[in-house]
C-alpha positions as CSV (number, residue, x, y, z in Angstrom):
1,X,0.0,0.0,0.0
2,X,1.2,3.4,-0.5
3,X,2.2,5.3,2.1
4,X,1.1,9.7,1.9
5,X,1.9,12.2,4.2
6,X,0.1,15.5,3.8
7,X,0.2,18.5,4.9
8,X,-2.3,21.2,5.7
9,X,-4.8,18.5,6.5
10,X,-6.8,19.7,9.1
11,X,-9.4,22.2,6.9
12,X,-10.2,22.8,3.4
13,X,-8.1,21.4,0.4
14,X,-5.9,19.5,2.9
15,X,-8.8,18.0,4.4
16,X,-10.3,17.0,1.3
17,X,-7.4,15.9,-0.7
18,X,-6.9,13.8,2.9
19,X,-10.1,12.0,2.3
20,X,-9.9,11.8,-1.3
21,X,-6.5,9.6,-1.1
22,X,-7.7,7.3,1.6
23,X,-10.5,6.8,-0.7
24,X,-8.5,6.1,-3.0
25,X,-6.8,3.4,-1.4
26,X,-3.6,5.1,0.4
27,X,-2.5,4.9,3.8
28,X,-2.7,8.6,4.6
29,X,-1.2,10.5,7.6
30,X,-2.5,14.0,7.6
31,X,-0.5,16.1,8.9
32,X,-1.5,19.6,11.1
33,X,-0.2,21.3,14.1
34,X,-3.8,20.9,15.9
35,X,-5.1,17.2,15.1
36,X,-8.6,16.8,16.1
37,X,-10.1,17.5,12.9
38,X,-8.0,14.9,11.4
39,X,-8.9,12.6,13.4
40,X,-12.0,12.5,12.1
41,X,-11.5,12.1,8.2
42,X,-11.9,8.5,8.0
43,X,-9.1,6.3,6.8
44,X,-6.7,8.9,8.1
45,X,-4.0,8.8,10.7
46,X,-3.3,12.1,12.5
47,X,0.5,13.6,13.1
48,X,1.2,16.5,14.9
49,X,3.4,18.8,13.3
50,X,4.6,22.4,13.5
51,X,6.6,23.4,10.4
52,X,8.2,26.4,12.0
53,X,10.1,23.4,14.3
54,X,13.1,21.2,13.1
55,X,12.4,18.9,15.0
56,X,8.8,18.6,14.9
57,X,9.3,18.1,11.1
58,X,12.0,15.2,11.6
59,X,9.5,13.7,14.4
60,X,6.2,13.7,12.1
61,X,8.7,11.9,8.7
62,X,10.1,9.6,11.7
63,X,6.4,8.9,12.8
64,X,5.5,8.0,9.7
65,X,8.3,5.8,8.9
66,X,7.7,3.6,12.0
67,X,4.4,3.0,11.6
68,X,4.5,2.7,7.9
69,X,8.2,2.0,6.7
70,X,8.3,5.2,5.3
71,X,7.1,8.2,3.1
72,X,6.2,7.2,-0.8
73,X,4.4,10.3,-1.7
74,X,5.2,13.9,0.4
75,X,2.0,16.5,-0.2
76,X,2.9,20.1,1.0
77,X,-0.2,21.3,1.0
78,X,-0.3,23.4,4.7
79,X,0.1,27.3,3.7
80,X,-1.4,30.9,4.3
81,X,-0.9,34.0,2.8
82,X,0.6,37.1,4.8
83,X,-1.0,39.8,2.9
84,X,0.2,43.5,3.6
85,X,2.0,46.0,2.2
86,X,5.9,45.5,1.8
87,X,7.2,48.6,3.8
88,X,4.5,47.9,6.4
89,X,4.6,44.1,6.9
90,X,6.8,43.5,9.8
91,X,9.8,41.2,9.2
92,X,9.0,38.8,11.9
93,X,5.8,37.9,9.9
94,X,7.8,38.0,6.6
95,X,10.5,35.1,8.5
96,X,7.3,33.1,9.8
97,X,5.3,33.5,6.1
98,X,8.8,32.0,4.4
99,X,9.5,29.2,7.2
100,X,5.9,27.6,6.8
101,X,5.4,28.3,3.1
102,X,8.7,27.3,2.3
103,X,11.3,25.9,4.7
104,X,9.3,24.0,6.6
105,X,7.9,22.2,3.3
106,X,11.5,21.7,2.0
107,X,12.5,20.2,5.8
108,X,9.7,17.6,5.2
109,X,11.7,16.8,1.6
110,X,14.8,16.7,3.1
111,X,13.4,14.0,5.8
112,X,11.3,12.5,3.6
113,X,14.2,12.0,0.6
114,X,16.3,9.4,2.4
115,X,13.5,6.7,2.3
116,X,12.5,7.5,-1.4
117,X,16.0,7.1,-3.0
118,X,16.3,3.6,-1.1
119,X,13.3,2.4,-3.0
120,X,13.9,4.0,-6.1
121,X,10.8,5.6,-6.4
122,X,8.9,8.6,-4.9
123,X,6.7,11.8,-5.2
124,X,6.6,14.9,-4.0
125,X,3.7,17.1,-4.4
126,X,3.9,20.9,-3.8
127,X,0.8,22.7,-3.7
128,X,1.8,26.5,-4.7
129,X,-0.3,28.8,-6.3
130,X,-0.3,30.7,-9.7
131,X,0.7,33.7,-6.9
132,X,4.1,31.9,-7.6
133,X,4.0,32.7,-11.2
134,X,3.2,36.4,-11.1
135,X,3.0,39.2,-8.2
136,X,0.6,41.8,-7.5
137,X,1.0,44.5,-5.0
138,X,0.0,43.6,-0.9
139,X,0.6,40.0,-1.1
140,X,5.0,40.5,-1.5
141,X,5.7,38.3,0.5
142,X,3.1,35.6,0.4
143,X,4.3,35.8,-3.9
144,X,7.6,35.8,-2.2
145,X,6.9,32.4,-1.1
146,X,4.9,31.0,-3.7
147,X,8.1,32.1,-6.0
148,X,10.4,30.0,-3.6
149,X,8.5,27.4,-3.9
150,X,8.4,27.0,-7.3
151,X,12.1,27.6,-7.6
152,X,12.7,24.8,-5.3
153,X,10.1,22.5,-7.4
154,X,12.0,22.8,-10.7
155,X,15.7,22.3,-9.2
156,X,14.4,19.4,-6.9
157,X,12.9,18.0,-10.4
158,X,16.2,17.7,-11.9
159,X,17.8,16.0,-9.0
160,X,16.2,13.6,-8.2
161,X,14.3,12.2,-11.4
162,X,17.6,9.5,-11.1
163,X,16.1,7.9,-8.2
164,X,12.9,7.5,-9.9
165,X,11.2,10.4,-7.6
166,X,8.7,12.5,-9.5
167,X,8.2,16.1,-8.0
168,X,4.9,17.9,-9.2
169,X,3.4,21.7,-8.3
170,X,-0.2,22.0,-8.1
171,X,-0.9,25.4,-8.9
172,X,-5.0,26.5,-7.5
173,X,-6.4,30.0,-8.4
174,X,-8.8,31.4,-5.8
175,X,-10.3,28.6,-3.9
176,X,-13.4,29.0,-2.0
177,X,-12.1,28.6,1.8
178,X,-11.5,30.3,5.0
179,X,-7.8,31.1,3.1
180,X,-8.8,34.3,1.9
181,X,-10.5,35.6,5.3
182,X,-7.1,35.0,6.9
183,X,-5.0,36.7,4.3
184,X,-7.6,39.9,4.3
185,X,-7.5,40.0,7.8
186,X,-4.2,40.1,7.8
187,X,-3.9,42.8,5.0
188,X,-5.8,44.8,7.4
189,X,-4.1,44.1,10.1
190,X,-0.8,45.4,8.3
191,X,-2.1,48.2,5.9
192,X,-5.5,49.3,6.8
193,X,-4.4,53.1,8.7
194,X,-1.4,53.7,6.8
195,X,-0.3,54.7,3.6
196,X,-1.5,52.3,1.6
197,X,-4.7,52.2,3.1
198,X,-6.9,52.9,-0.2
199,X,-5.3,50.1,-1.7
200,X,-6.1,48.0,0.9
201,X,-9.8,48.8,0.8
202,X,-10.2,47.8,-2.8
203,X,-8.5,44.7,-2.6
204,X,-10.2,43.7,0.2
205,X,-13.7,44.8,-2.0
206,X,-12.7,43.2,-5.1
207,X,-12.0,39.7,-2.7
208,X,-15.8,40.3,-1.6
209,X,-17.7,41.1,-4.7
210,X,-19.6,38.0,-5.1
211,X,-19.1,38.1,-8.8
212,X,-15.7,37.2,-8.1
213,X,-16.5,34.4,-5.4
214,X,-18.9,33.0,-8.0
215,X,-15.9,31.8,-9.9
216,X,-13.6,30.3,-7.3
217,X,-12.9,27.0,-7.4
218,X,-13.5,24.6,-4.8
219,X,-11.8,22.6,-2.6
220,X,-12.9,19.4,-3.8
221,X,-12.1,20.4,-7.4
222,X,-8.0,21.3,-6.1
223,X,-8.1,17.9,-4.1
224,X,-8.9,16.1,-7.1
225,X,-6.2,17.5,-9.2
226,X,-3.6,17.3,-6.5
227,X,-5.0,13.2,-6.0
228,X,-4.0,13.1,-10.1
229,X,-0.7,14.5,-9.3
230,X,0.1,12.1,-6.4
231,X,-1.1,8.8,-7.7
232,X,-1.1,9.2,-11.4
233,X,1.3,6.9,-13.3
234,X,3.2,9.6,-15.6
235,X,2.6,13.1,-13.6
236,X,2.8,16.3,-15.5
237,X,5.0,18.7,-13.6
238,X,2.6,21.5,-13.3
239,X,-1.3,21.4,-12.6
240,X,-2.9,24.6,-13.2
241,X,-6.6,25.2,-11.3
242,X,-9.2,27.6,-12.0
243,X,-10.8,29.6,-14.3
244,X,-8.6,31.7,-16.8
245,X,-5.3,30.2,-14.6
246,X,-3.6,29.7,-17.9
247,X,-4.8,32.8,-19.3
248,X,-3.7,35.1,-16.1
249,X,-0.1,33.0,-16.7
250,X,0.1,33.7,-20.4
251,X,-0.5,37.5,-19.8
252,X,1.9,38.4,-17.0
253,X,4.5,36.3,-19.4
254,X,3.9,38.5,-22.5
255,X,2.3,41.6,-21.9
256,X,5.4,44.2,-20.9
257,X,5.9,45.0,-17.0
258,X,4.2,48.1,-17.2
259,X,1.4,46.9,-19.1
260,X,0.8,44.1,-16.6
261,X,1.1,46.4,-14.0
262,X,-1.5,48.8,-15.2
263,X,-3.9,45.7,-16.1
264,X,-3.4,44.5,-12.4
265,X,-4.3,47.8,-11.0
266,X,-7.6,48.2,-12.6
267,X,-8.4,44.6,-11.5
268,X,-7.9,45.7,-8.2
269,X,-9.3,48.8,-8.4
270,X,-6.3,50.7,-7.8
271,X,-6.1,54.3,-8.3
C-alpha cells in the first residue's frame, strides 16, 4: 500500500485531498499542528506537526516511517498568505510566512528524501499557487513564497528524477475557503491606517464582490487535481486550477511589465 503524508490536513483542500486519497486506497497521515479535525476524516491517521520546528518536522517523517516504513508520496499542502504591504509588513511575519510556506515544506523533503531514494521511487507534491507565477501588489511576500517554492520544485525536479522520484506543483487560483479571510484579515491588520490604506480597501472589496466568489474553485475540485498529481502513473509537472489560470499566466508572461502592472491595477481597483 502506498504510504502519503500530507500537509495542511486539518481544513479545506488539505482535508479533502486527505479523504480523497484514503479513498483512493492510500494509507494517509494527515498532517496539522492541531489534530482533532484529522482525526476524524476517516481512513486517516493524525500527526502532529509544526513546520516552524526542526524537530517537529523530523518527528512527524520519523512517525510515519515507524508505523508505515516510510514516506512514498510527500503532499505540502499546509500554507497561508501574509497579505500586507511591503514597507509595512513586519519582518517577523515576513521570517514566519517564508519558514511555513517554504522551509518548513522543503525540511519535510529533506526527511522525507532518504527513504525514497532507497526504493527507487517517490513523489513529491507541492501545492503553490499561480501567486508563484506572477505578483501583484500587498501580497509581496506571500508571492515571495509561492516564487520559492516554485524555484525549489524545478531544481528538486532535476535532482532527483535519477532515483525514480517524480516532483509535481499544483498550482490553485482562488479557492473557496476560509484562506482568503485569513490573508484579508491580515492585510488589514498590516495596511488598513497607513499609507496604503486605499489600496487595501479595494483589494479587500474586489475579494468580496460575489461576482468574483462566483468563480472560485472549490476545494474538492484542487483535491482532485492534487489526488492526479500524487497517484497518477506519468505526472505532468505542473497542474494549473481555476478559471482563466492559464490565461492570467500567459498575460503576466507576454504583456510588458508596465502593461501588466497597469492591467493588475484596474483589477484591483487601484487608483
Amino acid at each position: 500500500m502506498t504510504t502519503i503524508l500530507i500537509t495542511g490536513a486539518s481544513s479545506g483542500i488539505g482535508a479533502r485531498a486527505s479523504a480523497l486519497l484514503a479513498d483512493r486506497g492510500a494509507a494517509v497521515f494527515g498532517a496539522a499542528r492541531t489534530t482533532d479535525a484529522i482525526a476524524r476524516i476517516p481512513g486517516v491517521t493524525p500527526v502532529a506537526l509544526d513546520l516552524t520546528d526542526d524537530d517537529s518536522i523530523r518527528a512527524a517523517v520519523a512517525g510515519v516511517a515507524e508505523q508505515a516504513g516510510g514516506v512514498d508520496i510527500l503532499v505540502n499542502c499546509a500554507g497561508y498568505g501574509e497579505f500586507g504591504s511591503v514597507e509595512e509588513t513586519g519582518l517577523e511575519d515576513a521570517r514566519r510566512q517564508l519558514e511555513v510556506n517554504v522551509v518548513g515544506a522543503v525540511g519535510l523533503i529533506q526527511a522525507a528524501l532518504p527513504h525514497m531514494r532507497a526504493a527507487g521511487r517517490g513523489r513529491i507534491v507541492n501545492v503553490s499557487s499561480l501567486a508563484g507565477e506572477f505578483a501583484s501588489p500587498l501580497g509581496g511576500w506571500y508571492h515571495a513564497s509561492k516564487f520559492a517554492l516554485e524555484a525549489i520544485s524545478d531544481s528538486l525536479r532535476g535532482e532527483v528524477r535519477q532515483f525514480g522520484i517524480d516532483v509535481s506543483v499544483v498550482q490553485p487560483s482562488y479557492v473557496a475557503t476560509d484562506w482568503h479571510d485569513d490573508a484579508m484579515n491580515r492585510l488589514a491588520q498590516a495596511s488598513d491606517r497607513g499609507p496604503y490604506a486605499s489600496m487595501a480597501r479595494s483589494l479587500r472589496a474586489y475579494f468580496a464582490d460575489p461576482r468574483l466568489v462566483r468563480q472560485f474553485s472549490t476545494p474538492d475540485a484542487v483535491a482532485s487535481v492534487i489526488a492526479t498529481a500524487a497517484l497518477s502513473a506519468r505526472p505532468r509537472t505542473r497542474y494549473r486550477v481555476g478559471p482563466g489560470s492559464g490565461l492570467a499566466v500567459a498575460l503576466a508572461t507576454l504583456l510588458p511589465d508596465r502593461a501588466f502592472d497597469a492591467l493588475t491595477r484596474k483589477q484591483f481597483g487601484y487608483a
